[in-house]
BAGUVO-307152 format. One line per 3 residues: number of its first residue (from 1); their letters; for each residue x, y, z of C-alpha. Coordinates in steps of 0.02 Angstrom, whole numbers, plus 32768, in hexadecimal, padded with zeros to 4 digits. Layout:
<recs>
NUM) A) X Y Z; ... .
</recs>
This chain:
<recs>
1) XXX) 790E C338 B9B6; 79C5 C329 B997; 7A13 C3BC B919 .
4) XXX) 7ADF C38F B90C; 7B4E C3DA B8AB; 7BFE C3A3 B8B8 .
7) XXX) 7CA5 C3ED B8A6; 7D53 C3BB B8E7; 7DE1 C413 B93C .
10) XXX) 7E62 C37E B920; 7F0C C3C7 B96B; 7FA3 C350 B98E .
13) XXX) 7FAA C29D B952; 7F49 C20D B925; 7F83 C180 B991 .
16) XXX) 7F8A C0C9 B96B; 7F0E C063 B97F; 7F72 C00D BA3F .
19) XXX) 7FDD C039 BAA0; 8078 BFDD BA48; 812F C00F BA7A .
22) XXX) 8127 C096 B9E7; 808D C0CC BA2B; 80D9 C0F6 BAD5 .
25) XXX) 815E C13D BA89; 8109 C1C3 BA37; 80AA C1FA BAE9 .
28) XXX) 813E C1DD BB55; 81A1 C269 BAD0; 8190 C307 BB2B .
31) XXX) 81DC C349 BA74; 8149 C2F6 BA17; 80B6 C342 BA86 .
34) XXX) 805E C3B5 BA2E; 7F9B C401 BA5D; 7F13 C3C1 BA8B .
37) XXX) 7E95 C366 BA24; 7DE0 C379 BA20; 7D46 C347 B9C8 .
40) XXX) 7CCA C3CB B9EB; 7C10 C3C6 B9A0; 7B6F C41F B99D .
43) XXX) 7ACE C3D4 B9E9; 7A17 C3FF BA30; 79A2 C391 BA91 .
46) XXX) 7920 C3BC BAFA; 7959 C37C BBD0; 78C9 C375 BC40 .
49) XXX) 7845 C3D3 BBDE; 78D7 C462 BBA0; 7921 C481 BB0D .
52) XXX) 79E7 C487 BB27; 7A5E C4B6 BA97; 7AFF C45D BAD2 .
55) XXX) 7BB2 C453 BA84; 7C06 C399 BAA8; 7CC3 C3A1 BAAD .
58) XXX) 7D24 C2F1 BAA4; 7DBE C319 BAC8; 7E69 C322 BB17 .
61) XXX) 7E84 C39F BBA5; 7F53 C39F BBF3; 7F75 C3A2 BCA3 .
64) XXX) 8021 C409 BCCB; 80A0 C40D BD40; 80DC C4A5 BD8E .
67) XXX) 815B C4CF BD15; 80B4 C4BE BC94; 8104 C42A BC51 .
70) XXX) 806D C3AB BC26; 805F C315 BC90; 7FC9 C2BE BC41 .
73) XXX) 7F3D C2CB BBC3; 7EA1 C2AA BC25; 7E1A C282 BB87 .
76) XXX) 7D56 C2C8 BBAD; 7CA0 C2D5 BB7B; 7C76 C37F BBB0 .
79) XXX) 7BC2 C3B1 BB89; 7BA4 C466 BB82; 7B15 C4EE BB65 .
82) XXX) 7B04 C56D BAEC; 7AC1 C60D BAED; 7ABF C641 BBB0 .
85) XXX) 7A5E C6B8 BBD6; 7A93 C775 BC1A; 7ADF C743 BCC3 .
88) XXX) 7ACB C687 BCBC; 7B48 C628 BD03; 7B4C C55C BCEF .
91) XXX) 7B61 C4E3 BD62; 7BF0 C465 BD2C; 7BE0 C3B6 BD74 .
94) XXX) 7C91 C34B BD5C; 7C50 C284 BD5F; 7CBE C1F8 BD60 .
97) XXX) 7CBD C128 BD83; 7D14 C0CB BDD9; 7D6F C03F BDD2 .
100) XXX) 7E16 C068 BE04; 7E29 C062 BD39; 7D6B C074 BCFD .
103) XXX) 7D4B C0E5 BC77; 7CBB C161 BC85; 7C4B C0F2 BC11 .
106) XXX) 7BEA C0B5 BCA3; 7B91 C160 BCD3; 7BB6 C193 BC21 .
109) XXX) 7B58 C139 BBCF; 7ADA C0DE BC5D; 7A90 C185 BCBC .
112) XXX) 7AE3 C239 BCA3; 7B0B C246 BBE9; 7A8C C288 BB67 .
115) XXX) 7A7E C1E0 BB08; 7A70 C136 BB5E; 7A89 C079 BB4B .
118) XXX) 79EF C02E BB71; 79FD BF91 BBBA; 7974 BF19 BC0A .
121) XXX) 7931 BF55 BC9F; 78F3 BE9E BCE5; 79B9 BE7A BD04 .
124) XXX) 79A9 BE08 BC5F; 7A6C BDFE BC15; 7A67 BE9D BB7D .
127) XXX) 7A6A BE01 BAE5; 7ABA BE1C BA43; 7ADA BECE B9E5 .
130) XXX) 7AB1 BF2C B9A1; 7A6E BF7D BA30; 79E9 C00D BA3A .
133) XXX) 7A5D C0BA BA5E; 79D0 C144 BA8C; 79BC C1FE BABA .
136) XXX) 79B2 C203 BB80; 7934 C2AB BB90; 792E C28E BC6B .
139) XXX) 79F9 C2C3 BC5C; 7A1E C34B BCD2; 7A70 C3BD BC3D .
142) XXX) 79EB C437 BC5D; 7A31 C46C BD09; 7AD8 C44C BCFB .
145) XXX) 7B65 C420 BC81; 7BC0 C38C BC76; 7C65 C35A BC70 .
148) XXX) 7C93 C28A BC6D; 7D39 C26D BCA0; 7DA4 C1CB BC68 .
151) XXX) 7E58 C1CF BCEC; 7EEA C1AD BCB7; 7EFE C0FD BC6B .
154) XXX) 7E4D C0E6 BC46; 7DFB C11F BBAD; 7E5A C17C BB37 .
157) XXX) 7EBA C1DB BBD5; 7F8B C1BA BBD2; 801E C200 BC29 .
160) XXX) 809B C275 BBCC; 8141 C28F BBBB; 81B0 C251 BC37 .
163) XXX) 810D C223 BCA2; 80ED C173 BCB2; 8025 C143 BCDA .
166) XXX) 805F C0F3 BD83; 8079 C1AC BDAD; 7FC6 C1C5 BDBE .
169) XXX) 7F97 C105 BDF0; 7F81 C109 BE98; 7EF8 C15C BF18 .
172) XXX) 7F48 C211 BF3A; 7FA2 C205 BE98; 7EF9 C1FB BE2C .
175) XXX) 7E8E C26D BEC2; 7F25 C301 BE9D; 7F28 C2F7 BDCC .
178) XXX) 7E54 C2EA BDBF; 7E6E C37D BE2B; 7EE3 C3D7 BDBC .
181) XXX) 7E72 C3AA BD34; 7DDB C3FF BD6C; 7E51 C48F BD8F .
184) XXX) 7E96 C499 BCDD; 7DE5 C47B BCA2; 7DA2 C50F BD01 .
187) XXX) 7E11 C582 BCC5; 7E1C C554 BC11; 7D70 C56A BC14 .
190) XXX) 7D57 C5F4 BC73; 7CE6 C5C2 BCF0; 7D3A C5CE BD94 .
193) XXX) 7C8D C624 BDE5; 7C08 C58E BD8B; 7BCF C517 BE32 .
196) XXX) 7C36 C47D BE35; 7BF4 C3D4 BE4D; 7C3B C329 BE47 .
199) XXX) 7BF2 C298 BE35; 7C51 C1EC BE40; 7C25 C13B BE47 .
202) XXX) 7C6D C0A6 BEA1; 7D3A C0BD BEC4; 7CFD C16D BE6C .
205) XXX) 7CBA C193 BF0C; 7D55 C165 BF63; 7DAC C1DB BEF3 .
208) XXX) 7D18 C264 BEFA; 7D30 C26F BFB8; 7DF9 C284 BF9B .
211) XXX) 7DF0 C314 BF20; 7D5D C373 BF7D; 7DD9 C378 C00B .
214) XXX) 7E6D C3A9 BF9C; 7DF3 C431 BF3E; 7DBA C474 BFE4 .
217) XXX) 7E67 C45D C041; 7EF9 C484 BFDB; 7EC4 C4E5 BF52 .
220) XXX) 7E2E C548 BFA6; 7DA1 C524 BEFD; 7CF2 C4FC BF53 .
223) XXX) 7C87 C47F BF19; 7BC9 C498 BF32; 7BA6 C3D3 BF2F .
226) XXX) 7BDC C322 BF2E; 7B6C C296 BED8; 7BA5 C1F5 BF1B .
229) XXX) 7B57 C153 BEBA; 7B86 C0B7 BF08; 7BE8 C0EA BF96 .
232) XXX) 7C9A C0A0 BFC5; 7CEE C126 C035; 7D1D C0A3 C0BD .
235) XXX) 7D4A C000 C07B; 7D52 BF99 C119; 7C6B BF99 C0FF .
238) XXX) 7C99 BF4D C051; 7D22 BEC2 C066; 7CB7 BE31 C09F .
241) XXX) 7D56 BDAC C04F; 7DBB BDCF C0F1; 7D68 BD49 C179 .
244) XXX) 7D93 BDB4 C1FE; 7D40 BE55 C1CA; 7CAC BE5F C23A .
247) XXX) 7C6A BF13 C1F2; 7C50 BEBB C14A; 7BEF BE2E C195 .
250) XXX) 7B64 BEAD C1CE; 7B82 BF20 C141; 7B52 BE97 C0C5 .
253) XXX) 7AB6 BE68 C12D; 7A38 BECC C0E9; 7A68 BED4 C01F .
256) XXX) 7A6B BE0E C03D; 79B3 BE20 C079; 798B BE76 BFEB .
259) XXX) 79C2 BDFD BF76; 7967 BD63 BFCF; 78D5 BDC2 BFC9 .
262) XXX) 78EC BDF4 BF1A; 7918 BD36 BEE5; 7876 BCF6 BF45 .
265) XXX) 78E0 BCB6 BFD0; 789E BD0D C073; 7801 BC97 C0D8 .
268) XXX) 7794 BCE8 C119; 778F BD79 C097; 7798 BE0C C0EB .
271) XXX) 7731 BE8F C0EC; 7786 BF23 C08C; 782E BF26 C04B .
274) XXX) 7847 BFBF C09E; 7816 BF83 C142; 787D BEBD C12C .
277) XXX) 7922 BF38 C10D; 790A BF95 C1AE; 7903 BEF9 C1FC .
280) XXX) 7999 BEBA C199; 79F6 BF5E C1E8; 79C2 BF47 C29E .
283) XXX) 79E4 BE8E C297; 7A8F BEB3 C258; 7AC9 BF2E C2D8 .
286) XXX) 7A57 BEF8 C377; 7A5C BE38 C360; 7AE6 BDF5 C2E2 .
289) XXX) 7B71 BE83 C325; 7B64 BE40 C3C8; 7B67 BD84 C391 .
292) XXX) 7BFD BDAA C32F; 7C5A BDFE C3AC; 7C45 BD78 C43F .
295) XXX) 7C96 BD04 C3E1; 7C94 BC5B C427; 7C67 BC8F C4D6 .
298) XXX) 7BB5 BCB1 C496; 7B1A BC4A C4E4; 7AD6 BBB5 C473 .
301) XXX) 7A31 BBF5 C48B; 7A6A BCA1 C441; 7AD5 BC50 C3A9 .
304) XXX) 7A38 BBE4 C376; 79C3 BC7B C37C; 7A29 BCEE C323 .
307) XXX) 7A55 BC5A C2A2; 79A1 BC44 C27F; 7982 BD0A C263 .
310) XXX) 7A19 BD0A C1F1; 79CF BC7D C190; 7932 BCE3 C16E .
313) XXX) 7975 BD82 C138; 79F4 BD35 C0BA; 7993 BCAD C081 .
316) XXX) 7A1B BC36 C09E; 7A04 BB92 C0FF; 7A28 BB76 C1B6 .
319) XXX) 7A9E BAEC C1A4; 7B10 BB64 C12B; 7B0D BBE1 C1AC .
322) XXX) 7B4D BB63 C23A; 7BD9 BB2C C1C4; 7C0A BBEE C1AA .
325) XXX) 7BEC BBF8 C276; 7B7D BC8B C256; 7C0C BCF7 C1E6 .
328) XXX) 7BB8 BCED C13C; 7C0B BD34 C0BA; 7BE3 BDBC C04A .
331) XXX) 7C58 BD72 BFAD; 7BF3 BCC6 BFD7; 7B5B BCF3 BFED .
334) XXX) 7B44 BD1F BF23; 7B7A BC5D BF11; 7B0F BC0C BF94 .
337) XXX) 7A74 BC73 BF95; 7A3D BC1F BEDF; 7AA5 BB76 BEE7 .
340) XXX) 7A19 BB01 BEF7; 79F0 BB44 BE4D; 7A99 BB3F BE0B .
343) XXX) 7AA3 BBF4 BDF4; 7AFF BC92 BE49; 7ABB BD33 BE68 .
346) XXX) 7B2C BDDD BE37; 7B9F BE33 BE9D; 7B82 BEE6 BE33 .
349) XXX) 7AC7 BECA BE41; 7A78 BE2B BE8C; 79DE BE24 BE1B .
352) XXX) 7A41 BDDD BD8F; 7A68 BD2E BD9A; 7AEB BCA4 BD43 .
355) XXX) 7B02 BBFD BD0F; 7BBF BBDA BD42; 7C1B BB4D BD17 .
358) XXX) 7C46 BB17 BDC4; 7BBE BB04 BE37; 7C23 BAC5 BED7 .
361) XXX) 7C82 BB55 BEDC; 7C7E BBC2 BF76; 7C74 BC57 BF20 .
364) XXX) 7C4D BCA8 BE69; 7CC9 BCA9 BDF4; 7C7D BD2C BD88 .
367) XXX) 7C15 BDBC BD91; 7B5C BDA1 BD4D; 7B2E BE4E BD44 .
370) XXX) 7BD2 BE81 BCF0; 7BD0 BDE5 BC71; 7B0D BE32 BC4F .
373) XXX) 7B2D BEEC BC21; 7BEA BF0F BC02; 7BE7 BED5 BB4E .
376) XXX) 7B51 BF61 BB25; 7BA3 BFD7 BB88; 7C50 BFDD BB2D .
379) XXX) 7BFA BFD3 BA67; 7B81 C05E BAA2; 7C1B C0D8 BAE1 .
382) XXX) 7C89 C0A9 BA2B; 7BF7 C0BE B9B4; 7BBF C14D BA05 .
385) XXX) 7C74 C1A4 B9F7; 7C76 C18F B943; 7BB8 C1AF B913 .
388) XXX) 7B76 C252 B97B; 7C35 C278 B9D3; 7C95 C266 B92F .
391) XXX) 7D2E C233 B97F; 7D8A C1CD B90C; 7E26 C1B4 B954 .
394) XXX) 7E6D C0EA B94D; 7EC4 C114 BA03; 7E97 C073 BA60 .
397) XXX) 7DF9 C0A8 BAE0; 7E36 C05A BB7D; 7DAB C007 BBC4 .
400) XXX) 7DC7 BFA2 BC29; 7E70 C005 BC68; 7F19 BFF7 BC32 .
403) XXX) 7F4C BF37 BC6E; 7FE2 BF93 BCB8; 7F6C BFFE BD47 .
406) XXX) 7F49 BF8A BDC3; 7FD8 BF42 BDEC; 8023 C002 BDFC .
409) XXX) 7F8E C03B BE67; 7FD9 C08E BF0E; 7F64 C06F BF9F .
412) XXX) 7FDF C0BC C00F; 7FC2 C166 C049; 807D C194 C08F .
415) XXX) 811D C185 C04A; 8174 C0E2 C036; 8206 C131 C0A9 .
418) XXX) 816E C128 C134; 813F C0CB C1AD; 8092 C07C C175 .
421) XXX) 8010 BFFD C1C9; 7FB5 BFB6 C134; 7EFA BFF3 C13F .
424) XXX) 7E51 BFF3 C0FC; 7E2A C06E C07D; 7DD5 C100 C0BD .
427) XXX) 7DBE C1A6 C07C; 7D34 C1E7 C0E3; 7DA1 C246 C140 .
430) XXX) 7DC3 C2A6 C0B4; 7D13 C2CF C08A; 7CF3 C2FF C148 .
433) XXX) 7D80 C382 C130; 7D2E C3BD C099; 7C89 C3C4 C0FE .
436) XXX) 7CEE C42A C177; 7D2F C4BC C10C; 7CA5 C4BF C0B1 .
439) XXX) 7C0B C4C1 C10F; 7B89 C4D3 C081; 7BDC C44C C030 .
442) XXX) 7B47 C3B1 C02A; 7B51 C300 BFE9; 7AD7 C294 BF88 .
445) XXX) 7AEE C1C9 BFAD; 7A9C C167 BF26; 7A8B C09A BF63 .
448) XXX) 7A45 C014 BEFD; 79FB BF9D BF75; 7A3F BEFE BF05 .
451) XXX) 7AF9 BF46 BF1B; 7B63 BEAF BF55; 7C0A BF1F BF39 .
454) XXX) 7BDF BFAC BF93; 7B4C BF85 BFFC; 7ADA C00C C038 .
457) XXX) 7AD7 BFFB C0F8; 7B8D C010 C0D3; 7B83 C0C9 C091 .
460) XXX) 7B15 C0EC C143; 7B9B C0A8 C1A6; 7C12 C0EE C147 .
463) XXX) 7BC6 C1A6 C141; 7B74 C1A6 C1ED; 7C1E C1A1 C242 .
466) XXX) 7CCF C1E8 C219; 7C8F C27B C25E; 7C2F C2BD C1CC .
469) XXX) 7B91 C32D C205; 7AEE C2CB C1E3; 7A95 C35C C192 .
472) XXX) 7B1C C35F C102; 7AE2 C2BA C0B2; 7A55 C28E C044 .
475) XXX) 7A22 C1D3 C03F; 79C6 C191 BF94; 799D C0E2 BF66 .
478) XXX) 7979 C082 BEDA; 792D BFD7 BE9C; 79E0 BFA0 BE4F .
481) XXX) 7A90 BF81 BE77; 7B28 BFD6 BE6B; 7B0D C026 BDB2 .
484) XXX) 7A4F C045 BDE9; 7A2B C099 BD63; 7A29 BFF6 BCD6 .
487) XXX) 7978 BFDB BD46; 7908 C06A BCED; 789E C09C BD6C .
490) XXX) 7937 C0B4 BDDA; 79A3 C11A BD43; 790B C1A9 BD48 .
493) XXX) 790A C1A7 BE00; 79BF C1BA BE0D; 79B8 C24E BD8D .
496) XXX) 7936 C2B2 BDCE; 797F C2A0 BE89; 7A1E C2D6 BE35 .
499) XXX) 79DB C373 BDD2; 797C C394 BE90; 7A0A C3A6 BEEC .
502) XXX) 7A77 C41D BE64; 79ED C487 BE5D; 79E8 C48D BF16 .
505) XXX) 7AA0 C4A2 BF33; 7A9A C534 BEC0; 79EA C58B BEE1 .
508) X) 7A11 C64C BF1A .
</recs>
């Protein structure tokens, strides 16, 4: 049972309902800034078995320069106990999405928060609201609190004063001020000694990796764990639309298995599931990588044979494979794998399907799994603000991000006076050096074997190199795709592997 009672701290202004030129003016005033505003109520629900009394704060949280100027307002959802006990000290978990320029709806309101949008868990597309918003008992909040984080540009989050939002648009840019965040936040708050956690999904993994090393490196704050869901540290595993790219042709391999197998598109039917993916893996690195790699000086015996074991484990035909000479897309696949049927498969999670308007073609236009769920997602976050959050602002909720962030976003990670060879994406590097000064540091991957965005094999290539110590990583899977958690079975899973590994990373 729910008990909320509801009262506002409403300091600064009420913005308009976009972000219009007047609008901008009023944030870009350094004159006009005044303090924070937040939304703070009273709740208690019980969170695996427990009882937790738990304060939510909406609100608006500044990030400073040095001279304590503010840079940003960086809008949360922090979730947070009542009545410790003598000597208890609280974990605080900081969670994010991805995007570059998702909100933190996603995890919000799919897995971590104490409500829920419940969605089908059949990968059937959500329908028409109003759709059913429940309590979410299996939430972690009874080991740890929780703090949802929307960047800069997403959400209600905005630069300040003479900051523009390109100033944080850009890898290192957005790595340093979600840094500086969780610095301000720790110190408002008082709880520099609480075990930290992150936990990021998709590019929030990209970005979790970057601020664990900037936590450990520069400014010497230790986290006790990272939660990685849907892993893309390394982003060479996860471009399959560049032909050339041979580590996303065996990347892809066994995610693509999956799917045929899931669509009924795998003869013989294997065994296990468990047993056709290991297959998928060694066929991928012992068989295809070798194919691949010969080019055209491989044997036509070799070609056919390796064709023909390609056909099985994706399901697709023998003939397509000969016209892609054995490089078979991952961006095509979702297309192909279905087109007899006329429909496509999803890139975010392949169970869901779609009837597109153009069946020739070569790839999918849309995303099914998106077009299914995003809808639900979004009127589940707004109605929930007003109705248990009692945020009643008429600030536009920037979801997706502002139009203006992706064609800001730096990639580059030197200085445009630099010298600079364009490269893949890759912050694992970072996370090793966390690994390094850090050595009790761990890190929790959570795959979704129906991820056609970032596919699992990918997070074990990824993770088992770039010189990161194999006992540091904690591999999880699930029966969905890259927000596993819509699949039900998967979303308790996920949980109670999450609350494991807090408790873990924090047991004396």
């Amino acid at each position: 049972m729910k008990i909320k009672v509801t009262f506002f701290f409403v300091l600064g202004m009420i913005l308009g309902p976009s972000l219009h030129a007047a609008d901008k003016a009023v944030l870009n005033s350094a004159s006009e800034i005044q303090e924070p505003t937040r939304f703070i109520s009273e709740h208690s629900a019980r969170f695996n078995g427990q009882r937790v009394d738990y304060t939510a704060t909406a609100g608006e949280t500044f990030i400073r320069n040095l001279q304590g100027e503010p840079k940003a307002t960086v809008f949360t959802f922090a979730y947070t106990k009542n009545n410790l006990t003598d000597g208890e000290i609280r974990p605080v978990t900081f969670i994010w999405n991805g995007g570059p320029g998702s909100s933190s709806t996603w995890l919000h309101m799919g897995s971590y928060g104490p409500m829920r949008i419940v969605v089908p868990t059949d990968a059937q597309h959500a329908g028409l609201p109003p759709y059913p918003i429940e309590e979410a008992p299996e939430t972690i909040l009874d080991s740890t609190d929780l703090v949802f984080i929307d960047p800069v540009g997403t959400g209600f989050s905005r630069a300040l004063g003479d900051y523009e939002g390109k100033d944080f648009w850009g890898l290192d840019e957005d790595a340093k001020s979600m840094a500086n965040f969780i610095i301000t936040w720790i110190t408002e708050h008082g709880r520099w000694n609480s075990p930290k956690f992150l936990i990021g999904e998709s590019f929030g993994t990209t970005r979790a990796a970057a601020v664990a090393r900037i936590m450990e490196e520069d400014l010497s704050v230790s986290l006790n764990g990272i939660v990685f869901i849907s892993q893309a540290l390394d982003y060479q595993g996860s471009t399959p639309y560049v032909r050339d790219n041979l580590i996303s042709f065996i990347t892809y391999i066994p995610t693509m298995a999956a799917t045929a197998l899931y669509h009924g598109r795998v003869q013989p039917i294997p065994e296990s599931q468990e047993l056709f993916l290991q297959q998928a893996r060694e066929f991928a690195v012992n068989e295809y990588l070798p194919a691949l790699f010969k080019g055209n000086t491989i044997e036509q015996d070799e070609f056919l044979a390796v064709r023909d074991r390609l056909s099985y484990f994706t399901g697709l035909s023998a003939s397509y494979i000969d016209q892609a000479n054995l490089r078979v897309q991952g961006n095509r696949f979702t297309k192909e794998l279905l087109r007899d049927e006329g429909i496509t498969v999803g890139r975010l999670d392949s169970r869901y399907i779609e009837d597109e308007i153009d069946d020739l073609a070569a790839q999918a236009s849309r995303d099914a799994a998106s077009d299914a769920i995003s809808s639900a997602y979004k009127t589940s976050l707004m109605t929930y603000l007003r109705s248990d959050l009692g945020v009643t602002w008429n600030r536009q909720y920037l979801s997706p991000a502002d139009p203006d962030l992706n064609k800001n976003w730096r990639w580059r990670r030197v200085p445009d006076s630099s010298s600079w060879e364009p490269a893949y994406v890759n912050t694992a590097h970072d996370l090793s050096t966390a690994l390094r000064i850090n050595p009790a540091l761990k890190v929790m991957v959570a795959s979704g074997y129906y991820d056609m965005v970032t596919p699992f094999f990918d997070a074990e290539y990824t993770l088992n190199r770039h010189d990161i110590l194999a006992d540091k990583i904690q591999y999880n899977y699930y029966q969905g795709g890259h927000m596993m958690y819509v699949n039900e079975p998967s979303r308790l899973e996920l949980l109670t592997n999450t609350r494991r590994f807090i408790e873990a990373q924090t047991a004396k």
